[in-house]
N, CA, C and O atoms as a GROMACS GRO file, in nm:
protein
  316
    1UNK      N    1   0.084  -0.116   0.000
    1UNK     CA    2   0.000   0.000   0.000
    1UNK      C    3   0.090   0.124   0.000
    1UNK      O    4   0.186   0.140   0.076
    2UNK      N    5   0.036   0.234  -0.119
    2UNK     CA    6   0.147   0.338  -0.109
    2UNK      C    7   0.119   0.454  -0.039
    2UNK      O    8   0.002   0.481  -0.064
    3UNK      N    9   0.164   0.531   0.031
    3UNK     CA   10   0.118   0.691   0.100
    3UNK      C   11   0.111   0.748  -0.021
    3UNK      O   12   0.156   0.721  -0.132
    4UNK      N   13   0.024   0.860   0.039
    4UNK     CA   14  -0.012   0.967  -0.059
    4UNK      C   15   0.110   1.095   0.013
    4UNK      O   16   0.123   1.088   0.136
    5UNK      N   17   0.172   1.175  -0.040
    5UNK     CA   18   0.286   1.263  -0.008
    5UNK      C   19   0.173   1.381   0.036
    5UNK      O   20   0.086   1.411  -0.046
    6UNK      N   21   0.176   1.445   0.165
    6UNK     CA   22   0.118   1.615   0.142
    6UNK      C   23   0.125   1.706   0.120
    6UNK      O   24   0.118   1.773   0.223
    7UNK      N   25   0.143   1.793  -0.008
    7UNK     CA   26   0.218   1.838  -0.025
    7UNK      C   27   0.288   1.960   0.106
    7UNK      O   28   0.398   2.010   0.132
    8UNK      N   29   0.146   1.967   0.162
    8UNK     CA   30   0.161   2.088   0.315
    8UNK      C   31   0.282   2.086   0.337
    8UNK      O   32   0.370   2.166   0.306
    9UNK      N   33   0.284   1.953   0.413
    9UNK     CA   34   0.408   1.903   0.496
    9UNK      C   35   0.531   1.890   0.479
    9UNK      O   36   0.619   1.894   0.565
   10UNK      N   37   0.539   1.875   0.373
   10UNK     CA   38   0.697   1.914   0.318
   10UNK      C   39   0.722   2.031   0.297
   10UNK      O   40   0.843   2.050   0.287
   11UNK      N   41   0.635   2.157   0.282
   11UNK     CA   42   0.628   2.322   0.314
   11UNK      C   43   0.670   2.330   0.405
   11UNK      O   44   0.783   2.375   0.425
   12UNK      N   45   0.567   2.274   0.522
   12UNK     CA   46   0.637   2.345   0.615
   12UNK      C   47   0.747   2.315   0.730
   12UNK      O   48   0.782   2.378   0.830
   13UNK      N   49   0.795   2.161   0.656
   13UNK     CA   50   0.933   2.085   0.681
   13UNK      C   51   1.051   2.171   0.587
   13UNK      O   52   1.170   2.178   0.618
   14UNK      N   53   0.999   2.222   0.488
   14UNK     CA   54   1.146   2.330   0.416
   14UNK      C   55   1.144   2.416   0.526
   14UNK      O   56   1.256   2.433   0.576
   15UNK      N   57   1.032   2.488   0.590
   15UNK     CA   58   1.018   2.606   0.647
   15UNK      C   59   1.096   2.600   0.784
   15UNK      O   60   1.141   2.696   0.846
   16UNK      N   61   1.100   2.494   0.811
   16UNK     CA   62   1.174   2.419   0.939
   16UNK      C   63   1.288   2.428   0.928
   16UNK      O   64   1.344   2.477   1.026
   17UNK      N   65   1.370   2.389   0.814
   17UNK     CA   66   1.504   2.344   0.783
   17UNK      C   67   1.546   2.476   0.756
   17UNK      O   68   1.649   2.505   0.817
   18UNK      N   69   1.503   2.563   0.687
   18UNK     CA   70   1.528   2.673   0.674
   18UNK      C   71   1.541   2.778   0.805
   18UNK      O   72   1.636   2.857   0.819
   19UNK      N   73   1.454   2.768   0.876
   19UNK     CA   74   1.493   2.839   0.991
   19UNK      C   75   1.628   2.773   1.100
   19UNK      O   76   1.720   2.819   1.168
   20UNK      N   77   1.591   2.685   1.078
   20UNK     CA   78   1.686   2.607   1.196
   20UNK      C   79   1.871   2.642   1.139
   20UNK      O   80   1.972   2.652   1.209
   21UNK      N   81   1.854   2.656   0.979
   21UNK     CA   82   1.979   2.660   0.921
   21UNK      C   83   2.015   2.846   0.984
   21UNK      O   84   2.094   2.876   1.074
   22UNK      N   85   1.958   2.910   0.932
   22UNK     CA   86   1.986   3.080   0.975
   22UNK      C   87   2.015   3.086   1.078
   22UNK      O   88   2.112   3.159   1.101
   23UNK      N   89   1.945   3.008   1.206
   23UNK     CA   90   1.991   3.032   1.330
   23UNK      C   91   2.158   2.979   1.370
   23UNK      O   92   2.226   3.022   1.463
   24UNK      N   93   2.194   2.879   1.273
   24UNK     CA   94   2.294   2.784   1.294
   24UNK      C   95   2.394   2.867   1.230
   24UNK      O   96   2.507   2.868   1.279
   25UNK      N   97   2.366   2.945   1.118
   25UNK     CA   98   2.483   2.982   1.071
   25UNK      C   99   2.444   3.137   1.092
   25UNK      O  100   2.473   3.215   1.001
   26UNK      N  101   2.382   3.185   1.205
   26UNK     CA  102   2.364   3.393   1.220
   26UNK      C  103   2.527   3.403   1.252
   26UNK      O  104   2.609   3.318   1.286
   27UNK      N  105   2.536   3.545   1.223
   27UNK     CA  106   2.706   3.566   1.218
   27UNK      C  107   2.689   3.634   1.394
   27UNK      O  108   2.789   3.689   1.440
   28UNK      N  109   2.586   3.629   1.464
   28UNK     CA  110   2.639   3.636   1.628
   28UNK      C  111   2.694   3.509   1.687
   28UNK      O  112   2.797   3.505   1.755
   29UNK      N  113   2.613   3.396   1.654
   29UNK     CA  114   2.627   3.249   1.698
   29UNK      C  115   2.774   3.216   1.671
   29UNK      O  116   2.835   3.134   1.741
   30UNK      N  117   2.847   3.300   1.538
   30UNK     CA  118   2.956   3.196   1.450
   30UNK      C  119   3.081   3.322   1.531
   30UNK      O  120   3.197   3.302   1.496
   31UNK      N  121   3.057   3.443   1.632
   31UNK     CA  122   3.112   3.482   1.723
   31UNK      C  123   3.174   3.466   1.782
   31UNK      O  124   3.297   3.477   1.785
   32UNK      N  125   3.033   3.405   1.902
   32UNK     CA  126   3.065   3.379   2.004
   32UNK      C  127   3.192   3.220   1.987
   32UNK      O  128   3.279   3.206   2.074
   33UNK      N  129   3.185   3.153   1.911
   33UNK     CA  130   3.311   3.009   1.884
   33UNK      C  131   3.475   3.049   1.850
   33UNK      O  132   3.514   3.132   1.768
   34UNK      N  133   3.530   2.992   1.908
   34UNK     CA  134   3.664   3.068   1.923
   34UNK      C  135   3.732   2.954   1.834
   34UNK      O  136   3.737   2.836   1.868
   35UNK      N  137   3.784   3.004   1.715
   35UNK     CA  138   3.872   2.905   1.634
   35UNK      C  139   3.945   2.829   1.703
   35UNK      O  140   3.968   2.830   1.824
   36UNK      N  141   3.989   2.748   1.603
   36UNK     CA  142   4.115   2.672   1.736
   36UNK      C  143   4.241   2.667   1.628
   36UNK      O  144   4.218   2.687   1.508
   37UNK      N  145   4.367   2.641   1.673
   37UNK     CA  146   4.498   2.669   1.562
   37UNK      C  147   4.557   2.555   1.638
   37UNK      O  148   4.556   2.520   1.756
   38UNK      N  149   4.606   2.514   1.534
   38UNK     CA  150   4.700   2.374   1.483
   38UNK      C  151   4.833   2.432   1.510
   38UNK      O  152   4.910   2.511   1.457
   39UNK      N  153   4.822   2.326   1.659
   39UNK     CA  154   5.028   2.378   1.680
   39UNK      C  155   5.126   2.241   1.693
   39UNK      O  156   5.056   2.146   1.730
   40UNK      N  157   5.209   2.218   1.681
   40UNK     CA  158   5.317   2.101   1.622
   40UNK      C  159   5.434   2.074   1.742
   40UNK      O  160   5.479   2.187   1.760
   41UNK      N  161   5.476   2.020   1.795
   41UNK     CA  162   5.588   1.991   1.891
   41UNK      C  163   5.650   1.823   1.895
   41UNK      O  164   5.588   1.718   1.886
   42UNK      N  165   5.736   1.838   1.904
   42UNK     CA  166   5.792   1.739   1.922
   42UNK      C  167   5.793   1.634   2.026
   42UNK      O  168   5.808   1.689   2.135
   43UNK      N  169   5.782   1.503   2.037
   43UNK     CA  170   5.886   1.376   2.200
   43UNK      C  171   5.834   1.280   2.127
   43UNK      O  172   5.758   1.262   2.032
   44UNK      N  173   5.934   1.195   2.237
   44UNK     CA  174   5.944   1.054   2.162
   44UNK      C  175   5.881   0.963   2.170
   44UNK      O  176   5.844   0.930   2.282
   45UNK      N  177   5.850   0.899   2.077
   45UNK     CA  178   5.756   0.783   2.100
   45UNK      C  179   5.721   0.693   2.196
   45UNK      O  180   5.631   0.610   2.196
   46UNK      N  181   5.794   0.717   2.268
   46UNK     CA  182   5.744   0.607   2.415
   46UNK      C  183   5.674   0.710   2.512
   46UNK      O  184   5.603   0.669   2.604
   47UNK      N  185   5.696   0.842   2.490
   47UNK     CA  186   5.638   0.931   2.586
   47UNK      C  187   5.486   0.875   2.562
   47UNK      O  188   5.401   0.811   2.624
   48UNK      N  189   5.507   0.953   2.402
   48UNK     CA  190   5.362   0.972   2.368
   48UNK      C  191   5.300   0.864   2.367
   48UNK      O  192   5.193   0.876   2.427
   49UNK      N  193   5.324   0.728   2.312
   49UNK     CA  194   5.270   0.592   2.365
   49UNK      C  195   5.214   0.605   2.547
   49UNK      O  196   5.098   0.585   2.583
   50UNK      N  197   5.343   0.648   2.650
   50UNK     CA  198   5.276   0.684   2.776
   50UNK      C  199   5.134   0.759   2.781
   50UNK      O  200   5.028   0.705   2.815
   51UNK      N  201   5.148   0.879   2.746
   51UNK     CA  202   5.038   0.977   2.754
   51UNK      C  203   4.916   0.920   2.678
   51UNK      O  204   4.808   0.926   2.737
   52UNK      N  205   4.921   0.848   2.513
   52UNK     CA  206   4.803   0.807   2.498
   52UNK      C  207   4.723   0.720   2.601
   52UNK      O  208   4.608   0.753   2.632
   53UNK      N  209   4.791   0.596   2.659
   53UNK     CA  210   4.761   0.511   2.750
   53UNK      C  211   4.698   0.588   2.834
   53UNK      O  212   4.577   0.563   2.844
   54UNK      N  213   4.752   0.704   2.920
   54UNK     CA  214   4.669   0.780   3.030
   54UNK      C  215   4.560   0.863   2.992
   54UNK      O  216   4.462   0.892   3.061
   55UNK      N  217   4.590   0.904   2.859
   55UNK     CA  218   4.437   0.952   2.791
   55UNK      C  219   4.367   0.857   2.794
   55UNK      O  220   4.274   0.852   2.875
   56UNK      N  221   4.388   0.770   2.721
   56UNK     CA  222   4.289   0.670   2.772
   56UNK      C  223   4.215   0.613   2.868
   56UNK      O  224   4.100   0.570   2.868
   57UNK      N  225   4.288   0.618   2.942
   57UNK     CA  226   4.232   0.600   3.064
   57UNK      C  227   4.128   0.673   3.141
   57UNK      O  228   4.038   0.624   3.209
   58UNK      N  229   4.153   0.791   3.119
   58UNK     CA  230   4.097   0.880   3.098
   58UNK      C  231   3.964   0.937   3.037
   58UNK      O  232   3.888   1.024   3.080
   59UNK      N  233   3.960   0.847   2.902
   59UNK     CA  234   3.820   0.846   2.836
   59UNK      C  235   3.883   0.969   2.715
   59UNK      O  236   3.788   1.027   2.663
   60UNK      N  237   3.989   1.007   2.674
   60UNK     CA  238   4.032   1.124   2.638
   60UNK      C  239   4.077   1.063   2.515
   60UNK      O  240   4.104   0.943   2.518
   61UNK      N  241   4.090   1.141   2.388
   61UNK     CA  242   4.227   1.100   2.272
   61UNK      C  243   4.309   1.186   2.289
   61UNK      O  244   4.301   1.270   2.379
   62UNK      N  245   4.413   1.179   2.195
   62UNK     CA  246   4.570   1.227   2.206
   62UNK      C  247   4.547   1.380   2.190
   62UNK      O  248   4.624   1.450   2.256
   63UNK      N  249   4.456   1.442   2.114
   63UNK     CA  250   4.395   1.629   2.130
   63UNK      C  251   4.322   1.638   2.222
   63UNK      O  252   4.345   1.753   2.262
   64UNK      N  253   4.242   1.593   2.291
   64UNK     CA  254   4.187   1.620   2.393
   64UNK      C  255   4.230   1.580   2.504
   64UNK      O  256   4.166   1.614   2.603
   65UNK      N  257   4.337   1.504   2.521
   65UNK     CA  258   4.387   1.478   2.618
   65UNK      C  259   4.533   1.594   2.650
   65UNK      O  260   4.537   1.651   2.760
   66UNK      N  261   4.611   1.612   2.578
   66UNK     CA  262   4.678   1.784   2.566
   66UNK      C  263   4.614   1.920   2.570
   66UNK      O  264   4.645   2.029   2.618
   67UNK      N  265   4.483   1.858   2.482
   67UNK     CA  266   4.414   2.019   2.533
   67UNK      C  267   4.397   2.021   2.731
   67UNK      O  268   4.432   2.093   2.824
   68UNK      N  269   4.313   1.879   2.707
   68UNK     CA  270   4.286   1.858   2.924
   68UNK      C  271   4.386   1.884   2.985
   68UNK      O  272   4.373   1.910   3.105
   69UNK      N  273   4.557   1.888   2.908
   69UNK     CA  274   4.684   1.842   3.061
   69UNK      C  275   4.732   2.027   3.046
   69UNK      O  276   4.783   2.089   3.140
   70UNK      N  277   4.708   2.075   2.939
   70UNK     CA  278   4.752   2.219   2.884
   70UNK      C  279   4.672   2.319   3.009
   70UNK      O  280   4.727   2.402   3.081
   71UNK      N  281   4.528   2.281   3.008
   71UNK     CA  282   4.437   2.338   3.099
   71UNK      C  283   4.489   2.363   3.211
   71UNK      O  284   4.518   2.476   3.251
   72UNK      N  285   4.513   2.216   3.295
   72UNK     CA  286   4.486   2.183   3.434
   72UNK      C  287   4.641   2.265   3.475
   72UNK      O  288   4.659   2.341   3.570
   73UNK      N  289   4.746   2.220   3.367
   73UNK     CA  290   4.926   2.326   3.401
   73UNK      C  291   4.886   2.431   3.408
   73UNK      O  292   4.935   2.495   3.501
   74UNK      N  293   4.788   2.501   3.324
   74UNK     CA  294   4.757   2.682   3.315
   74UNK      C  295   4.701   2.684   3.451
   74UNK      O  296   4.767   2.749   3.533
   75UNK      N  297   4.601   2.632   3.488
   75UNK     CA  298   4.505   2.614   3.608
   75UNK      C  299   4.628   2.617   3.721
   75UNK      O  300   4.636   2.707   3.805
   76UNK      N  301   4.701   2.531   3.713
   76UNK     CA  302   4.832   2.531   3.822
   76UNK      C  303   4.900   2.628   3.865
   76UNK      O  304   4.920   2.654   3.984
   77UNK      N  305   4.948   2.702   3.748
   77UNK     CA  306   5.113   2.763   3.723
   77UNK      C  307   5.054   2.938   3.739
   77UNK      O  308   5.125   3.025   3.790
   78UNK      N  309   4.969   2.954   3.707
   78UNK     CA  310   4.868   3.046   3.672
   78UNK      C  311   4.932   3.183   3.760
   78UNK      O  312   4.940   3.297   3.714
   79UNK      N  313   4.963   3.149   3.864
   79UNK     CA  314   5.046   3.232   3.974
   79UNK      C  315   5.191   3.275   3.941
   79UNK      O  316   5.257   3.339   4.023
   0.00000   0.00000   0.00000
């Protein structure tokens, strides 16, 4: 048995998608988000083998686990 399409409803499902998109991309919303920049450093593979393991542990990957240890040193040293 086939549905009949309405056409209503798909009006006012564009009308939906359409609003929801403007709000997602208003240039206050795309503001307030703070880029993020790609920075590069060096150690050696057994470190970083260490540190993934404790990210892990953690529940963290290898960027979010440097962004978390970057934090908590600023949080520290801060003085």
């Amino acid at each position: 048995m086939a549905l009949k399409r309405n056409p209503e409803d798909s009006v006012q499902y564009n009308e939906d998608i359409t609003v929801k998109a403007k709000q997602l991309f208003a240039s206050d919303s795309v503001r307030r988000k703070e880029n993020k920049i790609l920075t590069t450093f060096s150690i050696e593979p057994s470190f970083k083998k260490e540190l993934e393991d404790l990210f892990a542990e953690l529940g963290l990957g290898w960027a979010g686990g440097i962004r978390f240890a970057l934090k908590e040193f600023s949080k520290k040293y801060k003085s």
